[in-house]
N, C-alpha and C positions, 0 to 999 in steps of 0.2 A: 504493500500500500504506500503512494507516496505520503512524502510529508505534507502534513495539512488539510490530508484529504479526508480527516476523521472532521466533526463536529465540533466544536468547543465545549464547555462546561455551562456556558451560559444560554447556549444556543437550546439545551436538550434538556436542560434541571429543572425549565417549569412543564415539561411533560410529561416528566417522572412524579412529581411533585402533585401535579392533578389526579393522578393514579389512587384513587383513596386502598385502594386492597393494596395495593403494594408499600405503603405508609405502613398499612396494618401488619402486615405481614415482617417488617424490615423492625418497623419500632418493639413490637411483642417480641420477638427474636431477639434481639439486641439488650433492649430491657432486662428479659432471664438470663442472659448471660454476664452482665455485666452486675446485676444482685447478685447472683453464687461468686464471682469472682471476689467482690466485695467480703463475703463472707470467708474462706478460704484464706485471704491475704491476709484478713485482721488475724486469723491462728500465729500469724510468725514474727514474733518481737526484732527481730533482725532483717524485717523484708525492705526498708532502706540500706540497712547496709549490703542485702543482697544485691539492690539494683544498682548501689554503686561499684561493687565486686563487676559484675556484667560489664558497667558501662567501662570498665578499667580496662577489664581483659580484650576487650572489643576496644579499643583506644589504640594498646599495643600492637593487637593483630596489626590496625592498620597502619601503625607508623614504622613496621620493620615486614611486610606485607609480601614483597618480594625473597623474601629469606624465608618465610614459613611458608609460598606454594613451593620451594624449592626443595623443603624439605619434607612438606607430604607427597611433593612426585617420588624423592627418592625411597620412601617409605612406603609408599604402593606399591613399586615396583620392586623392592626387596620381600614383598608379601604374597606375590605371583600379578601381580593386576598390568594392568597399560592405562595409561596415562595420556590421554590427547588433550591436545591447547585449542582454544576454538575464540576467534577475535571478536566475530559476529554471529546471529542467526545464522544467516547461512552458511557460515565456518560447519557451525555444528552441528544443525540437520544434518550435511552431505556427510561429515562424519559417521552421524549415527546412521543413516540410511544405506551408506556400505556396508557396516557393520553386520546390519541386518539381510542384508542381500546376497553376502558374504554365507551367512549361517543358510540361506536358502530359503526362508521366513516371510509369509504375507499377511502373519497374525501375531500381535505381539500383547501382552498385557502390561499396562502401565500402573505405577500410583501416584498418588495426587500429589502433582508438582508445578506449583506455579514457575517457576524456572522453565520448566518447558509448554508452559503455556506464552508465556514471556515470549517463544522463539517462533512460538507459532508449530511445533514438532508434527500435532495431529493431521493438521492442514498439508503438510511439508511432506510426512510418510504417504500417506495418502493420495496425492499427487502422481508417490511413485509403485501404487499399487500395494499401499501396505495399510492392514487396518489397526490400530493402537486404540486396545479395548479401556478406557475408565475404568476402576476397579474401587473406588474410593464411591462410597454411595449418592454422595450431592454432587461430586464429579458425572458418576454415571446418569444421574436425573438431567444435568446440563445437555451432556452428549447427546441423550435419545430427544431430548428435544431440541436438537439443533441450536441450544442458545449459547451463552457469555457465561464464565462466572461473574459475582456480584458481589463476593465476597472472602477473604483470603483465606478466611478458618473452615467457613458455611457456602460454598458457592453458589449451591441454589437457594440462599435466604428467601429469596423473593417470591418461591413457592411454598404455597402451602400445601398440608395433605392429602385435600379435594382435588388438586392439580396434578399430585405426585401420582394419586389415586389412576385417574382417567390415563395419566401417561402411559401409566406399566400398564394397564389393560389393553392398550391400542401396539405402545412398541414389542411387549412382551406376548401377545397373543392368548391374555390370561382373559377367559370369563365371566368368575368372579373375582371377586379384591375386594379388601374394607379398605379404609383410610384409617385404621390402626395402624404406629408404627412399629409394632413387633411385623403385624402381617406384613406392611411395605420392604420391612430389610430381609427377610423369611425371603418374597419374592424372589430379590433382588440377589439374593445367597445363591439359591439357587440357578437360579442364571449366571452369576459368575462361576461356580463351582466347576462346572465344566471347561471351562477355558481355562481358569487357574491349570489344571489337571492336564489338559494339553500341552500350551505352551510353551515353548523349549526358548522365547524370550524374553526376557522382564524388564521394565524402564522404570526407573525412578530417578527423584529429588533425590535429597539430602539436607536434612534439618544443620547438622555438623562434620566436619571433616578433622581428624585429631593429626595435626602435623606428625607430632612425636611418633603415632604407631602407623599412619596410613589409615585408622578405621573411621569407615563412615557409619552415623546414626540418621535413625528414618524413627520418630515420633509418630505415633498413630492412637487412633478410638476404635479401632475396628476389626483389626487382623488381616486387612486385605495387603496392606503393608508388607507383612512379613511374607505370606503367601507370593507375590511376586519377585521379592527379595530373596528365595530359599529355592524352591518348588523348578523354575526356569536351567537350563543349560549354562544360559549365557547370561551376563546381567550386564547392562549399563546403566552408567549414573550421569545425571547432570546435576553441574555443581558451580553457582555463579562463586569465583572467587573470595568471596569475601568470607564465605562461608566458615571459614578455619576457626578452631580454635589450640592455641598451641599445645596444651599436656592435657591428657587423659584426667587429670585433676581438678580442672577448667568444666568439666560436665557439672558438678559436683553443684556448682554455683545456675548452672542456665538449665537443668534438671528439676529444678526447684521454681525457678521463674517462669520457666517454659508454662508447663501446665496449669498453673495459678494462672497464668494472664490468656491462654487462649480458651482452655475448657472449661475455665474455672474448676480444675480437677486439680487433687494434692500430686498425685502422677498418673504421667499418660496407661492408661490400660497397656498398650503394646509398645515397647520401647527393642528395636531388632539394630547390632552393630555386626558390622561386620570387615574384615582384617584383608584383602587381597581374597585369596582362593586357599579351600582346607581340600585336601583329597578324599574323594568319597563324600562328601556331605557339601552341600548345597552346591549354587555356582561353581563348573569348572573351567569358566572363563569369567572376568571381571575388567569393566571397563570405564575408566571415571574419565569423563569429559568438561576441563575447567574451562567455564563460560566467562570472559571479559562484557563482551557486549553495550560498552560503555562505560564498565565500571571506574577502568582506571581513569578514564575524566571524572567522574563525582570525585577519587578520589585526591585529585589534584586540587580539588577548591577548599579550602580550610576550612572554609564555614560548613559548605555543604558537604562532605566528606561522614559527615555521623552518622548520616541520612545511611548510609552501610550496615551500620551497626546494627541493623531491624534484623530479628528473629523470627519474624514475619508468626508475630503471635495474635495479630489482630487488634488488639485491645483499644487503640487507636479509634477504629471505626466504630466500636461498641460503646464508646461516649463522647462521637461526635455528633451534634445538633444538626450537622450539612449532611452528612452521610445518612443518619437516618430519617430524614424526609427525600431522600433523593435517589438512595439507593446506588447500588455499585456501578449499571450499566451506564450513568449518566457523565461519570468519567474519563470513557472512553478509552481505558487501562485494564489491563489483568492487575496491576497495583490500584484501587481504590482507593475511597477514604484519604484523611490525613498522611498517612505514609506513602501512599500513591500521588498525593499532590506536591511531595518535594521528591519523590523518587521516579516515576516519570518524566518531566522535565528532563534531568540529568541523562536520565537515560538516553533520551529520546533526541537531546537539544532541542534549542527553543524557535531552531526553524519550523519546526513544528507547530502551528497555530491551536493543535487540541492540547498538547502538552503543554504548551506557554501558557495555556488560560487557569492551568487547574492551581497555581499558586493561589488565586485567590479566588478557591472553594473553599473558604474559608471563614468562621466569625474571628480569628484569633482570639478563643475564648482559652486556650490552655488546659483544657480538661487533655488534649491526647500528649501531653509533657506529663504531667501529673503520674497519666496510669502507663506510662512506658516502661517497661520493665529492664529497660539499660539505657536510660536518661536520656534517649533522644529529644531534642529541644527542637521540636516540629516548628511551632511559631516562630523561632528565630530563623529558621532557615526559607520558612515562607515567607518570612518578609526581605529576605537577602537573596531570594530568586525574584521577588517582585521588581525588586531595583534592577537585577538582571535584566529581567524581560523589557523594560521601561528601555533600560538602555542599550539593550540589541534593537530594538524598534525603533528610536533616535538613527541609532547606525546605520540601519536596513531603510529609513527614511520611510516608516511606516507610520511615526509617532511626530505630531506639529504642534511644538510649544506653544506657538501665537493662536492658535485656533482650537488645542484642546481644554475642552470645556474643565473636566476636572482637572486639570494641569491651571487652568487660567482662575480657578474657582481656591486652589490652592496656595497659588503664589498670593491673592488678594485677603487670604486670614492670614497666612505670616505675615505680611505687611501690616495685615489689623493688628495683630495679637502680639507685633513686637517692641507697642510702645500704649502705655498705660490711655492715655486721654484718647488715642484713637479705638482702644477697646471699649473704652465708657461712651465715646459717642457711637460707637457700632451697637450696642448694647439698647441706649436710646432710638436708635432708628428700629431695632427689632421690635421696641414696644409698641411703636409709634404705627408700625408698618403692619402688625399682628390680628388689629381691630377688625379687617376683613374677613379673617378667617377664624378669630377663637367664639366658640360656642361655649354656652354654659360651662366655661370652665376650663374648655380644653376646645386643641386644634386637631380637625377631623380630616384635613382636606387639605394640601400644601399644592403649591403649583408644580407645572411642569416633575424634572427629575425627583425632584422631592415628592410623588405623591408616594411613590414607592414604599419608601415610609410610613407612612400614613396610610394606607392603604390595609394594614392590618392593624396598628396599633395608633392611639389618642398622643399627643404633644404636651405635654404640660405651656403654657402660655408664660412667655419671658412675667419674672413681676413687675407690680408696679413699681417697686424701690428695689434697688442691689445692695447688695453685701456691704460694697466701699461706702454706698450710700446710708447707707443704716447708719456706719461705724462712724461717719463723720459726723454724724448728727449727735452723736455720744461723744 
């Protein structure tokens, strides 16, 4: 897809936004998950100092970042595995796609990895005659209906039961079906169980990579995880760089954070590592494929370099005010939410018109700093890619000082606000100016770009007397 050809943020959020079932569906879901996470967290009198341990270890990774992929290649490869470098998507599909063409393979089962959703894999195998089954249940729900995910933890948030219901009856060829969800995953077992049982190749993510041993960790709820991890011939992984964590001792710390901040669970149900290749038992071929894909630009910007640090635990979106009346697709990212709005861009550059918009999907209200579980300071980086964007668009001659309204609407309050007597006479004209519009009390109705405001919520009306004025009369 070229650049810019996706939608903006602003263009597509009041469509999602008018969606009331999908409000419904996005807020309820989010809401229960972010009450149990709440509960679970307050258990550990050390969960600051946990997050600041995370944010440490993830600091270091990336300031010596180059010496620890060096030392998990060497460490794969001392364990039986191969190791391929992949710069971009297409580095690493064509990678993976001989791989699998190699083995003789037109069926492969996958687990739920935004990393290769990021690259586009499904799209990409597929192309060349390969089908790459979803095995992860709100993965598999997306697949068979041809959609997006929406969400990093939950990717079919946006449906509900009723929905999951009618799908598996129509894609799975089933009769009946409740919209129980024991019966839904029962379904859905069973239809994967057979192809677990087949195939001879497995794709996954990777939650961590431990430079020290070479082993990679896949956190899961469900077991389908390990089942593609084990069961397969052949296994490949993809793994965006950043992923590392340097010693086996390093789990011990993001083991603890992990699950509290995406499942709101004290630990993940299915936790599977695994070392290169053992003889006889699982995988006897192993193949980690370290994805760049931009990274090393994010990590060249100091500011925006942390934006790395995400364990892609979700928690982000599950108390953001933007994300849950908008939902994921509105985006236009496999990264959504708050962490998708400073990690996109980077990704993507900001020649990208959908990418550049999503910094400011934003209220800067700091609820997803708060609940990050290795101190990501989302707000500060959103507002240091806005300046970004502001001034690629200067540069690219997209952006006209003299004629932009918010540009020209800002320059005239610093001018107001940086000298005392023009702030008290600004202050007097809003009174003076206000009579039109305030109502019993309050203003219901602003002109032009201002109704926007207004248009949901009441104004308080400037008073009659200010603050200075009060005090001087005392």
């Amino acid at each position: 897809m070229k650049k810019g050809s996706q939608p903006t943020f602003e263009e597509t959020a009041g469509r999602y936004i008018e969606n009331a079932q999908l409000r419904w569906n996005i807020g309820h879901a989010t809401r229960t998950i972010r009450d149990k996470r709440q509960l679970v967290v307050q258990e550990l009198d050390d969960w600051e100092e946990l997050r600041e341990a995370g944010r440490q270890i993830k600091q270091k990774v990336m300031n010596s970042l180059d010496r620890y992929l060096l030392q998990l290649e060497k460490s794969v490869i001392k364990a039986g595995g191969v190791v391929h470098w992949a710069t971009d998507a297409e580095d690493a599909n064509r990678i993976i796609t001989k791989l699998i063409k190699e083995k003789k393979e037109t069926d492969v089962v996958k687990v739920k990895s935004i990393t290769t959703d990021e690259i586009r894999l499904n799209r990409a195998l597929e192309n060349e005659g390969i089908h790459a089954l979803e095995t992860d249940l709100a993965e598999l729900i997306v697949q068979l209906a041809g959609d997006e995910p929406s969400h990093i933890l939950v990717p079919a948030i946006h449906k509900n039961r009723a929905e999951i219901r009618e799908l598996f009856k129509d894609k799975l060829n089933l009769k009946e079906l409740s919209d129980e969800p024991a019966d839904l995953a029962e379904a859905a077992r069973l239809y994967l169980r057979k192809n677990f049982l087949k195939a001879n190749v497995g794709i996954s993510g990777g939650n961590f990579a431990i430079a020290e041993t070479g082993t990679v960790a896949v956190v899961e709820s469900e077991g389908n995880g390990r089942m593609c991890t084990t069961l397969p011939e052949a296994l490949i992984t993809v793994l965006g760089i950043e992923k590392i964590v340097p010693e086996w001792k390093d789990l011990e710390v993001f083991m603890q954070l992990l699950p509290r901040s995406s499942t709101a669970e004290r630990m993940n149900p299915y936790n599977t590592f695994w070392t290169g290749i053992t003889e006889g038992d699982g995988p006897q071929e192993f193949h980690l494929v370290l994805l760049d894909n931009g990274r090393t630009n994010v990590l060249a910007d100091e500011t925006g370099r942390q934006t790395l640090h995400c364990i892609r635990c979700s928690a982000c979106l599950n108390v953001c005010p933007v994300y849950e009346r908008t939902g994921g697709h509105a985006y236009h990212s496999v990264y959504p939410g708050p962490i998708g709005a400073i990690l996109t861009p980077q990704l993507r550059g900001l020649d990208d018109k959908s990418a550049a918009s999503l910094p400011y999907a934003s209220s800067l209200c700091g609820a997803c700093y708060e609940v990050c579980p290795v101190k990501i300071n989302i707000p500060e980086v959103l507002l240091h890619l806005r300046n970004r964007v502001v001034l690629h668009r200067k540069k690219e001659g997209g952006f006209r000082q003299k004629t932009d309204p918010v540009h020209l609407a800002m320059k005239f309050l610093a001018r107001a606000f940086a000298k005392k007597s023009r702030y008290e006479r600004l202050q007097k004209m809003g009174r003076t100016a206000q009579w039109f519009y305030e109502k019993d009390g309050a203003i219901s109705n602003l002109p032009g770009e201002l109704s926007k405001w207004t248009s949901i919520r009441d104004v308080k009306p400037v008073p009659d007397k200010t603050f200075r004025e009060w005090w001087r009369e005392r």
